[in-house]
Backbone as ProteinMPNN parsed JSONL, in Angstrom:
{"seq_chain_A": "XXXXXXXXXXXXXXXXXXXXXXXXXXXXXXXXXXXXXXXXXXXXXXXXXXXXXXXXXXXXXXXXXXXXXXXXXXXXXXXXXXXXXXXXXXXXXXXXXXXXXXXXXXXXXXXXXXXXXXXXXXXXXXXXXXXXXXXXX", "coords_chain_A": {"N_chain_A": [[-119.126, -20.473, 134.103], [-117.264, -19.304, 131.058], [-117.213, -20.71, 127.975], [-114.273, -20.677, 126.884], [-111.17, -20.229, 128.831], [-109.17, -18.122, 130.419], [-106.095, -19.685, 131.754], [-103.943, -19.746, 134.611], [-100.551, -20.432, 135.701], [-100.127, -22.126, 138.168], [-102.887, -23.716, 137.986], [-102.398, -25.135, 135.561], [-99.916, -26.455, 136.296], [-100.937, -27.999, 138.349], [-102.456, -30.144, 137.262], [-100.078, -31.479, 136.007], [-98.75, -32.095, 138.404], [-99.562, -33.356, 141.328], [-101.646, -32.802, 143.556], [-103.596, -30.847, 146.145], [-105.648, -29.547, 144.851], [-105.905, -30.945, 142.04], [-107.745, -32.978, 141.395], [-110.16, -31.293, 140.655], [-108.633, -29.465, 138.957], [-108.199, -30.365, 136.524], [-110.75, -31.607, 135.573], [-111.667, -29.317, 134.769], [-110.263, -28.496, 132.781], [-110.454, -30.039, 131.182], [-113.008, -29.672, 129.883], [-113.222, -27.3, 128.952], [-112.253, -24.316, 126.401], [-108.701, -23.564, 126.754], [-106.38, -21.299, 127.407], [-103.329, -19.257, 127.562], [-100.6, -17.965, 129.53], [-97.493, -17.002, 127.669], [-95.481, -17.331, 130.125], [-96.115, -19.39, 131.895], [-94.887, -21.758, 130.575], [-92.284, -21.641, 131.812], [-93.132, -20.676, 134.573], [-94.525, -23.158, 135.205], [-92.128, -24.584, 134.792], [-90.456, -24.521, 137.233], [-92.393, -24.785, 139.454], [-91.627, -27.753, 138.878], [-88.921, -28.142, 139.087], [-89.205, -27.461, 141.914], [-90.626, -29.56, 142.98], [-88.715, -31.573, 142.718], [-85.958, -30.416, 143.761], [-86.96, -29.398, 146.461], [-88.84, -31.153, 147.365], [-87.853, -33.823, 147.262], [-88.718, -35.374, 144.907], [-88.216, -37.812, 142.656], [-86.519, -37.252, 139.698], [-86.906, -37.855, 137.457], [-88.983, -38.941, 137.2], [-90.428, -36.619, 137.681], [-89.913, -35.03, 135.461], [-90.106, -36.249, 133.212], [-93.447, -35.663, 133.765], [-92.791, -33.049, 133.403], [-92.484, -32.426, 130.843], [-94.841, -33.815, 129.894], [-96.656, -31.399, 130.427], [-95.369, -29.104, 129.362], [-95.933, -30.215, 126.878], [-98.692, -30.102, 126.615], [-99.181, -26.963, 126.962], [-98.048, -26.245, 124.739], [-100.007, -27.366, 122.647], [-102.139, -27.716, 123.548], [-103.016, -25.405, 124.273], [-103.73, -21.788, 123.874], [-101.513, -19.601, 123.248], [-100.409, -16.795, 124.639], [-98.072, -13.828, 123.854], [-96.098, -12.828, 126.814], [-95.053, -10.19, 125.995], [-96.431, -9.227, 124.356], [-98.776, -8.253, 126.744], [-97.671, -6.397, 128.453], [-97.378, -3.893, 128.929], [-100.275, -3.707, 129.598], [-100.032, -5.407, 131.476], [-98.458, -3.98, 133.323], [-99.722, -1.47, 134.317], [-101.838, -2.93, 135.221], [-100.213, -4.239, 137.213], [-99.751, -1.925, 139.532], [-101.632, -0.545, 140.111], [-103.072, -2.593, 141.548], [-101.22, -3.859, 143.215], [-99.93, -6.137, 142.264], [-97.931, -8.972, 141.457], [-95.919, -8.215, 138.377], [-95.978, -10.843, 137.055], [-98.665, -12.371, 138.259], [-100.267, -10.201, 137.076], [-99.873, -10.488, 134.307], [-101.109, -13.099, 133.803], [-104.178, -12.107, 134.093], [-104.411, -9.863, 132.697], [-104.49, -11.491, 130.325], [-106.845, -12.139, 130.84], [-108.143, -10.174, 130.077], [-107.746, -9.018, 127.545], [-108.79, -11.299, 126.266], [-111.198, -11.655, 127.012], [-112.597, -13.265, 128.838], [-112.65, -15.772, 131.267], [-110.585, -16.22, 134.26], [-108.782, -18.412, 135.487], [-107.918, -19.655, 138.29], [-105.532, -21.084, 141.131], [-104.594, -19.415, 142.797], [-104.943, -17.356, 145.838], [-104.601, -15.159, 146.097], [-104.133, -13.678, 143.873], [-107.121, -14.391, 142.856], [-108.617, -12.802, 144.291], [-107.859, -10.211, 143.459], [-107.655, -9.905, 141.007], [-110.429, -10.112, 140.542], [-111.536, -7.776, 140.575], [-111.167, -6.669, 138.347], [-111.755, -8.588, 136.327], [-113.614, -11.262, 135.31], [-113.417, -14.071, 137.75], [-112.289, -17.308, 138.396], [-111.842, -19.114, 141.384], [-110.536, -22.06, 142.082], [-110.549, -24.438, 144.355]], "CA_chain_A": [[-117.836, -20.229, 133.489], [-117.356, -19.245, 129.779], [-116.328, -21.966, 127.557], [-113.172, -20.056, 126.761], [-110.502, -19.778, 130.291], [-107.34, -18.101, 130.498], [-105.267, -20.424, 133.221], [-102.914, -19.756, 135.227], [-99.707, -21.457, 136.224], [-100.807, -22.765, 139.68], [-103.634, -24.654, 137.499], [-101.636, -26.507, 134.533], [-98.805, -27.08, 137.215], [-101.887, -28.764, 139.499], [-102.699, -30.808, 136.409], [-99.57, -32.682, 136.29], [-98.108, -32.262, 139.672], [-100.865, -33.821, 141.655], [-101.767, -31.457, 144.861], [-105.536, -31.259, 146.892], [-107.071, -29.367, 143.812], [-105.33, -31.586, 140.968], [-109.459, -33.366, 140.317], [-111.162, -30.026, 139.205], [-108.314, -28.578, 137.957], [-108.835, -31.548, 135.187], [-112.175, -31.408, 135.466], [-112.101, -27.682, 133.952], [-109.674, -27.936, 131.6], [-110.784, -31.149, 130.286], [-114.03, -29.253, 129.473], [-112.833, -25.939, 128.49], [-110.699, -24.315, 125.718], [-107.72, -22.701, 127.486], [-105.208, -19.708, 126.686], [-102.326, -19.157, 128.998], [-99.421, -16.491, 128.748], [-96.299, -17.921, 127.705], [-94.543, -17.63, 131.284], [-96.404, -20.499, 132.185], [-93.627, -22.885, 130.368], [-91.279, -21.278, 132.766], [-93.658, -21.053, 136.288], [-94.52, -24.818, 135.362], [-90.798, -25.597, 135.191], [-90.137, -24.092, 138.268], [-92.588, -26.307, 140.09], [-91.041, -29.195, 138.753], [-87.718, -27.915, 140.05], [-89.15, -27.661, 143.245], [-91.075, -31.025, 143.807], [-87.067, -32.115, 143.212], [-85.647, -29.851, 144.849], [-87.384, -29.609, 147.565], [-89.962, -32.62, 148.174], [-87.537, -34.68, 146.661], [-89.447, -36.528, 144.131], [-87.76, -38.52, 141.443], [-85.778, -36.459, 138.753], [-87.075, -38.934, 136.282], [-91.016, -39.091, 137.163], [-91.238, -35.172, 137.461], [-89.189, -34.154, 134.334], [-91.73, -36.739, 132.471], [-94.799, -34.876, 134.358], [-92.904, -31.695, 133.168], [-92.803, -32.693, 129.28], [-96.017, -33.67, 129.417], [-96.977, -30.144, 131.061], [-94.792, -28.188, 128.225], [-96.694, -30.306, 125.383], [-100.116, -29.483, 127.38], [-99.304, -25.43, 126.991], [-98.384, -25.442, 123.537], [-100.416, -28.093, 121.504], [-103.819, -27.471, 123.711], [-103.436, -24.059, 124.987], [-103.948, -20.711, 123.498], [-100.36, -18.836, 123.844], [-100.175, -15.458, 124.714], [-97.135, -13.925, 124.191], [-95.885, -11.73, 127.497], [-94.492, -9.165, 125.355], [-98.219, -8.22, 123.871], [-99.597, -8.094, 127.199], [-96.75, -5.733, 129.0], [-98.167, -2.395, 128.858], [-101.48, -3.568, 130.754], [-99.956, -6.077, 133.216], [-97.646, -2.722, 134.219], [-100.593, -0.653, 134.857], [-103.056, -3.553, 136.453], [-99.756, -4.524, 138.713], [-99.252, -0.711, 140.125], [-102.764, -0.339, 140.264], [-103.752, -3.488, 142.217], [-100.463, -4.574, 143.812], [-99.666, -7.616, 142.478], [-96.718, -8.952, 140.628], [-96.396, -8.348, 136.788], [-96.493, -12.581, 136.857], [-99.478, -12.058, 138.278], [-100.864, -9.211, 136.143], [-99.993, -10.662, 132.834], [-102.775, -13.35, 133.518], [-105.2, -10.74, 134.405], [-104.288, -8.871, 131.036], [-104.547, -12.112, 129.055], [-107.745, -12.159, 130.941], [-109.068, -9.039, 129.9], [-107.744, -9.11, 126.432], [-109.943, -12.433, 125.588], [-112.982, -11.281, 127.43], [-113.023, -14.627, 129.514], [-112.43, -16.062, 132.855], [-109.362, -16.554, 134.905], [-109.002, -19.966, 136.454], [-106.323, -19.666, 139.009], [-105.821, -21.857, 142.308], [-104.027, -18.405, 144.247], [-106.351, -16.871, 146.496], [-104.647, -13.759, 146.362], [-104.642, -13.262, 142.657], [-108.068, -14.285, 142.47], [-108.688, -11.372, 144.963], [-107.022, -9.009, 142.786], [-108.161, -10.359, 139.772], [-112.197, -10.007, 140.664], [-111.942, -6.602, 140.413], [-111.011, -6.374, 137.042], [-112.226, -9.325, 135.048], [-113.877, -12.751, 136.145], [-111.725, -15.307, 138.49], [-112.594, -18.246, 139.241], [-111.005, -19.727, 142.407], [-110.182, -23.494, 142.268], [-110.208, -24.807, 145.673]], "C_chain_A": [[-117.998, -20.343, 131.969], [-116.811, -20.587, 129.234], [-114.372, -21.712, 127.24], [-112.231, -19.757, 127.804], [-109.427, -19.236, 129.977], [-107.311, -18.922, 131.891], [-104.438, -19.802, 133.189], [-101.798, -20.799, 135.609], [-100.067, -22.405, 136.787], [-101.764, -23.92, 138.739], [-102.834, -25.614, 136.262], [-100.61, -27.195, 135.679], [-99.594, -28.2, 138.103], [-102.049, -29.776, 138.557], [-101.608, -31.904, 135.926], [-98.497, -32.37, 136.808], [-99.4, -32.499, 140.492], [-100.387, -33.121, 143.532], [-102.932, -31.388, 145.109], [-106.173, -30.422, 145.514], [-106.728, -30.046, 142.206], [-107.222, -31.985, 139.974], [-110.079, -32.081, 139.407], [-110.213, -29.267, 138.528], [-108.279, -29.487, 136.128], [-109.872, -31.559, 134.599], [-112.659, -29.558, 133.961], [-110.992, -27.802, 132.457], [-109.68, -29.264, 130.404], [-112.321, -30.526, 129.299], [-113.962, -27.771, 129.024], [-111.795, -26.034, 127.373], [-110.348, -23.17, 125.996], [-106.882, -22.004, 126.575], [-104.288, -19.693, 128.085], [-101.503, -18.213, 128.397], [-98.405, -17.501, 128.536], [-95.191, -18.036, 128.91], [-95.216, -18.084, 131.825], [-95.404, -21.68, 132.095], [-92.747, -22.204, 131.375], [-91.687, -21.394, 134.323], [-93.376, -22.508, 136.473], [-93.55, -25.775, 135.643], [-90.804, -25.612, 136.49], [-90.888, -24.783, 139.481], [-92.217, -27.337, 140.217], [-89.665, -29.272, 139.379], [-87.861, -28.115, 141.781], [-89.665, -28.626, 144.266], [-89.644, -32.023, 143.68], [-86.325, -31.736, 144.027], [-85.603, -29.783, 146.643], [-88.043, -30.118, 148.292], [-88.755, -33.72, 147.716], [-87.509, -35.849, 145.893], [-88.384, -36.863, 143.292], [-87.921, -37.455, 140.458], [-86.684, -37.067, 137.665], [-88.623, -38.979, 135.777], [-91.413, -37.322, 137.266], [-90.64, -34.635, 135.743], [-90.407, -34.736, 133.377], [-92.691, -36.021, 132.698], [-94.14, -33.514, 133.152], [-92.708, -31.658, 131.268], [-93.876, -32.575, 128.839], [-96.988, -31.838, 129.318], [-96.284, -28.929, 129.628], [-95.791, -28.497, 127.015], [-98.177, -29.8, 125.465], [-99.942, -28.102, 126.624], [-98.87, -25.722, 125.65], [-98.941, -26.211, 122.306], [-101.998, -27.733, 122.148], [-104.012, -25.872, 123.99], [-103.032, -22.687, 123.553], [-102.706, -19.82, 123.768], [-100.504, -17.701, 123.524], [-98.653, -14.838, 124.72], [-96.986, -12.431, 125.632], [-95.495, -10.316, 126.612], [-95.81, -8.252, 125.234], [-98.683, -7.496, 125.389], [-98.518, -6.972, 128.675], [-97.267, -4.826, 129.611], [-99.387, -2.568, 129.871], [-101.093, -4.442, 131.63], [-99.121, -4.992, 134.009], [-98.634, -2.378, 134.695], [-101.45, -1.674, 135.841], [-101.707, -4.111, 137.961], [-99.295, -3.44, 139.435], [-100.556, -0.668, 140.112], [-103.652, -1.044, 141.068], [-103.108, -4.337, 142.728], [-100.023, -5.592, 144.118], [-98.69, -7.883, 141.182], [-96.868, -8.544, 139.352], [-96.519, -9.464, 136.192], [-97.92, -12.577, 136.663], [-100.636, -11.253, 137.028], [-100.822, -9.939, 134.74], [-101.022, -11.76, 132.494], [-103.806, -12.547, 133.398], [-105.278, -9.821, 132.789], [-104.738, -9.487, 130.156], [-105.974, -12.058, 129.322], [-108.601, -11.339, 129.992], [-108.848, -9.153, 128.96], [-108.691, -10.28, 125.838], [-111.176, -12.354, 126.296], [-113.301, -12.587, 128.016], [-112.799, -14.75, 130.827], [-111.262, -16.547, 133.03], [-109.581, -18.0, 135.482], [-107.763, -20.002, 137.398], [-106.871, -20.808, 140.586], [-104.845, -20.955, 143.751], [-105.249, -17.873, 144.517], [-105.786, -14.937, 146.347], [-104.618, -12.978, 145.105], [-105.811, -13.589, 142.22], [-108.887, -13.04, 143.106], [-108.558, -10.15, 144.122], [-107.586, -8.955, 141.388], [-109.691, -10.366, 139.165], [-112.603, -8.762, 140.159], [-111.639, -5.721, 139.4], [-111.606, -7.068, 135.672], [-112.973, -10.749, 135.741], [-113.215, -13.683, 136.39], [-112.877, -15.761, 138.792], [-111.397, -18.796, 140.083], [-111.244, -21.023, 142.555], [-109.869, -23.833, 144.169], [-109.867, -26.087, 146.118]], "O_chain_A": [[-118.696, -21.241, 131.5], [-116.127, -21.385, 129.876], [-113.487, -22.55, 127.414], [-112.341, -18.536, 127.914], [-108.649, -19.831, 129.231], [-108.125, -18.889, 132.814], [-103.978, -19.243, 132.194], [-102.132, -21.966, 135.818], [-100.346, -23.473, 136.243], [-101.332, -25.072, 138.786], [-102.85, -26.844, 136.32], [-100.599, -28.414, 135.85], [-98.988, -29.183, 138.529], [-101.654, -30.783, 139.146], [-101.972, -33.007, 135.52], [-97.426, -32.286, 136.207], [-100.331, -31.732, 140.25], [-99.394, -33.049, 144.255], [-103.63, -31.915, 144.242], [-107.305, -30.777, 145.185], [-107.347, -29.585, 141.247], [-107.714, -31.661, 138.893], [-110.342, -31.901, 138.218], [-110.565, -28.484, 137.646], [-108.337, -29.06, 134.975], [-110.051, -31.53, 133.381], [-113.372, -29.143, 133.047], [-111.101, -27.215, 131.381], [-109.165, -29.397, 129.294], [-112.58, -30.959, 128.176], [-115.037, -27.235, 128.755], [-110.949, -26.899, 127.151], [-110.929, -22.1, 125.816], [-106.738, -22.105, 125.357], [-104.545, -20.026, 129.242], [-101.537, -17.743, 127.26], [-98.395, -18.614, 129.063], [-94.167, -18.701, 128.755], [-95.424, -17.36, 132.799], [-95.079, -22.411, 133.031], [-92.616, -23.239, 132.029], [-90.994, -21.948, 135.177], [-92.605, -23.074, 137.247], [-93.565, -26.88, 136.184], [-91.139, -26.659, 137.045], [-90.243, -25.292, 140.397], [-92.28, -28.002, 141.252], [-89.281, -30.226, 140.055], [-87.098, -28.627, 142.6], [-89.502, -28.739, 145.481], [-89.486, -33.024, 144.379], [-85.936, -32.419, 144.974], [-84.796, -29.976, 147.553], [-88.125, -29.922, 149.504], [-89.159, -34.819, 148.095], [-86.813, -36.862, 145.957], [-87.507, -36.0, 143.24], [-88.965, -36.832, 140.262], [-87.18, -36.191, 136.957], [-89.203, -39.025, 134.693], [-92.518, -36.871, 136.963], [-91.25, -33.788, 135.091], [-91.342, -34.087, 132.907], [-93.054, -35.487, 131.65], [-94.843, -33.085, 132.237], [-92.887, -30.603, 130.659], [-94.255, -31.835, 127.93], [-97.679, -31.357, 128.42], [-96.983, -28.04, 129.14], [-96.347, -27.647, 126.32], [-98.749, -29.204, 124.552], [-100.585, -28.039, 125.576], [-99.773, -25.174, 125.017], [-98.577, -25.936, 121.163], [-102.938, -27.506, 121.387], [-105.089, -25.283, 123.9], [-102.257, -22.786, 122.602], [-102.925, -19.125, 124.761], [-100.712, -17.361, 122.359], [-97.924, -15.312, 125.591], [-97.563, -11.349, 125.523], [-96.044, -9.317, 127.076], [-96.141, -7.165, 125.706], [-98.952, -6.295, 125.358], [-98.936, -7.023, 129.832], [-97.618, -4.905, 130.788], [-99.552, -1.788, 130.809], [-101.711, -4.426, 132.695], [-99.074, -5.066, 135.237], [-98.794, -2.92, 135.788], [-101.724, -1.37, 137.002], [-101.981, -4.301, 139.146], [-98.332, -3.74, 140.14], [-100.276, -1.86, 139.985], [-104.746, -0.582, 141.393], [-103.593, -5.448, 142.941], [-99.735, -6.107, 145.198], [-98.67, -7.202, 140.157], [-98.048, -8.454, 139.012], [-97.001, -9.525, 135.061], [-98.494, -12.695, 135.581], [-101.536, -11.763, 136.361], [-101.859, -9.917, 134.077], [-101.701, -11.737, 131.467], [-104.272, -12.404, 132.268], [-106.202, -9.348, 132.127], [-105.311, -8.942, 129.212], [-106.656, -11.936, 128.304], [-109.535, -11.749, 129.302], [-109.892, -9.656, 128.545], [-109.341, -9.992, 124.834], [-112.122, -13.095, 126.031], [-114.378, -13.064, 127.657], [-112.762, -13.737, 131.525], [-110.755, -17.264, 132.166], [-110.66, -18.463, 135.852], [-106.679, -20.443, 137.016], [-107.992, -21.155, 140.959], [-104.527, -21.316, 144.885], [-106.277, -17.85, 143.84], [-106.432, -13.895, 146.47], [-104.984, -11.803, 145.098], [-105.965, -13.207, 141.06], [-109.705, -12.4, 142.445], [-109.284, -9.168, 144.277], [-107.907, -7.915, 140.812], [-110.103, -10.52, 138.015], [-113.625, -8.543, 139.509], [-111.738, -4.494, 139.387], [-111.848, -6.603, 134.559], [-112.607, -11.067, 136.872], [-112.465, -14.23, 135.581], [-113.935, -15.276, 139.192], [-110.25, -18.924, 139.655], [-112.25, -21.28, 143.216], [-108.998, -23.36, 144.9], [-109.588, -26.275, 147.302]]}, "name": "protein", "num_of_chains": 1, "seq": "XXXXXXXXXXXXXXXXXXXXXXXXXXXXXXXXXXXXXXXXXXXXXXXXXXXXXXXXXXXXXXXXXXXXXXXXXXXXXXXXXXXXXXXXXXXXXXXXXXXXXXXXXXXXXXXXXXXXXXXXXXXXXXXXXXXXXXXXX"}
């Protein structure tokens, strides 16, 4: 793996929402320097909504997790903005049938010439055949 990753959601969200691949997703991004798109701050919420929601964790101990997780993406990470990367997550998600969520990693991918780090199996699928994924397991 390059020293350089774009992440994905799924991986900062694993990082502090603790889930079976939480160790290496630490592991990698403790040793890497990351880039993410900016609808990350928004996926990431949306986890946090739903370990309340719907696991019913403590309002109090995830919103903390999800602070930390916001200051994570924009004091260590590399922001992409969606806007830039529009145009090619349209074409790679009509071209390889996967959301434009999806796709706009894949774009940030390809625009920084690095590796994906995701912990979906089906966007790393999708994602192989355009730029290098790694799959977190």
């Amino acid at each position: 793996m390059p020293d350089s990753i774009v992440l994905d959601s799924c991986i900062i969200a694993a990082v502090f929402f603790p889930e079976g691949i939480t160790e290496k997703a630490i592991e990698i991004v403790e040793s890497h320097d990351c880039t993410t798109v900016d609808l990350a701050y928004a996926e990431v919420a949306n986890v946090a909504w739903k370990r309340v929601r719907h696991s019913g964790q403590d309002q109090g101990i995830i919103m903390s997790a999800l602070a930390d997780s916001q200051a994570f993406i924009q004091e260590t990470c590399r922001v992409v903005p969606a806007r830039d990367l529009l145009p090619a997550a349209y074409d790679l998600a009509c071209s390889h049938g996967i959301t434009i969520y999806d796709a706009l990693f894949v774009a940030a991918t390809d625009q920084c010439g690095t590796c994906l780090v995701t912990g979906d199996g089906r966007l790393h699928n999708a994602a192989k055949k355009v730029v290098t994924s790694h799959l977190v397991r």
